[in-house]
C-alpha positions as CSV (number, residue, x, y, z in Angstrom):
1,X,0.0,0.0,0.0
2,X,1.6,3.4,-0.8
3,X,1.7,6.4,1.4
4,X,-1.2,7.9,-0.9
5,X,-3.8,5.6,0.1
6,X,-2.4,4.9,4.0
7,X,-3.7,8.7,4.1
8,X,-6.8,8.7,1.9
9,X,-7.4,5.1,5.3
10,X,-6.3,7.3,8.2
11,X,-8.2,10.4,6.6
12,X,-11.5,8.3,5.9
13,X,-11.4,6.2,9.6
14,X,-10.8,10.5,11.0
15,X,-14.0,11.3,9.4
16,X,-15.7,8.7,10.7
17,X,-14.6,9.0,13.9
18,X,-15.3,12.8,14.0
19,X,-18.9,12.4,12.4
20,X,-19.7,9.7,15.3
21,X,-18.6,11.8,18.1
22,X,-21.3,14.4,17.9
23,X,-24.1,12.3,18.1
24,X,-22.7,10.1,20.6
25,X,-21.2,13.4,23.0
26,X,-24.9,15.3,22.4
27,X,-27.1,12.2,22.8
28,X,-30.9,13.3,23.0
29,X,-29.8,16.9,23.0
30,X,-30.5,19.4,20.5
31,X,-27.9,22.0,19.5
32,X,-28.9,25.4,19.6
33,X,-30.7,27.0,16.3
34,X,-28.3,29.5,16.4
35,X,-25.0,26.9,16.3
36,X,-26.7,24.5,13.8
37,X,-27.2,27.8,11.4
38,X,-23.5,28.7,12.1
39,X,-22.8,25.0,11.1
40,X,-24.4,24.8,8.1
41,X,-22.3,27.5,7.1
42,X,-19.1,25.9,7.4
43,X,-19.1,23.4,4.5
44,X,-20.3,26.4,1.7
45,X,-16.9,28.9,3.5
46,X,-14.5,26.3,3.2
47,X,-15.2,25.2,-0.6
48,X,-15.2,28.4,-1.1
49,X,-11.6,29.0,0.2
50,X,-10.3,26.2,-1.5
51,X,-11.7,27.3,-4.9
52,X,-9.9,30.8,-4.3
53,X,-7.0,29.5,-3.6
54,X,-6.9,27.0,-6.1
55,X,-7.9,29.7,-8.9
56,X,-4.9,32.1,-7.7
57,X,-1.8,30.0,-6.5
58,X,-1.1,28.5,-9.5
59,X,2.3,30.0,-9.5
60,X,4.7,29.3,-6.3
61,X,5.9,33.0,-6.3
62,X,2.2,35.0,-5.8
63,X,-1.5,35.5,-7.0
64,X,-1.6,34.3,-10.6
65,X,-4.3,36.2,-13.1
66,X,-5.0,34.1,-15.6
67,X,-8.5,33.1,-17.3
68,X,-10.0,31.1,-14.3
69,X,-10.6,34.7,-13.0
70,X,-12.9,35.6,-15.5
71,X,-14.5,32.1,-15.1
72,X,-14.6,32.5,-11.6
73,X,-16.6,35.9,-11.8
74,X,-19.2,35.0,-14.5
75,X,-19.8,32.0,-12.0
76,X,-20.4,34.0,-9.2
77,X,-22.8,36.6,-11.0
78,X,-24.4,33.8,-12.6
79,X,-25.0,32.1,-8.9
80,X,-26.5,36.0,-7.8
81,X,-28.5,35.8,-10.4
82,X,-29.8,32.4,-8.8
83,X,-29.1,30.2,-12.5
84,X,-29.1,26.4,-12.1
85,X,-25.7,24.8,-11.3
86,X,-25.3,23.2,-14.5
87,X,-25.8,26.7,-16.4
88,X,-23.4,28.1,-13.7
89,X,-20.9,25.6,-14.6
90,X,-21.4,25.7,-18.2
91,X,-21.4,29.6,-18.1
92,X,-17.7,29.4,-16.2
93,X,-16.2,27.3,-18.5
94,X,-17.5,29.0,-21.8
95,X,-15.9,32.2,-20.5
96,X,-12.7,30.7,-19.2
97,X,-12.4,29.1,-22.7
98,X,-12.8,32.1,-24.6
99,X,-10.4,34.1,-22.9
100,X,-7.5,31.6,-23.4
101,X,-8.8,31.4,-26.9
102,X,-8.5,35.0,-27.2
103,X,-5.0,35.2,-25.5
């Protein structure tokens, strides 16, 4: 087994183990509504983070300003204007595409 998948084990069996541990330490208990809403907004934050920094450290040295910008923007005014996720998507990549077939 390589040192990829011992990871991708001890990472899965960490999930697990976290996941169980909050309905075994709250039992019958119910958060408060204020906690569950601050939860809820954890998951959306740290996508979001991770598709920032994905889209702007391509180069070791600093931000990089390439295409995925542009795609990155037209997504998120197509997600204000409240489009389906598949026109989102489709949307981004068109206008990534066309700038790097324009450059």
């Amino acid at each position: 087994m390589t040192a990829v998948w011992i990871t991708i084990a001890a990472l899965f069996v960490g999930t697990i183990a976290l996941k169980a541990t909050g309905p075994i330490a709250l039992r019958r208990r119910h958060p408060p509504r204020r906690a569950v809403a601050v939860i809820a907004l954890v998951a959306p934050t740290v996508l979001t983070s991770l598709v920032l920094y994905q889209t702007l450290s391509a180069h070791p040295t600093g931000v990089t300003m390439d295409a995925r910008i542009v795609g990155l923007v037209v997504a998120a005014l197509a997600i204000a204007a409240r489009a389906p996720m598949i026109v989102v998507i489709l949307l981004a990549a068109l206008a990534t595409a066309a700038v790097r077939a324009l450059a």
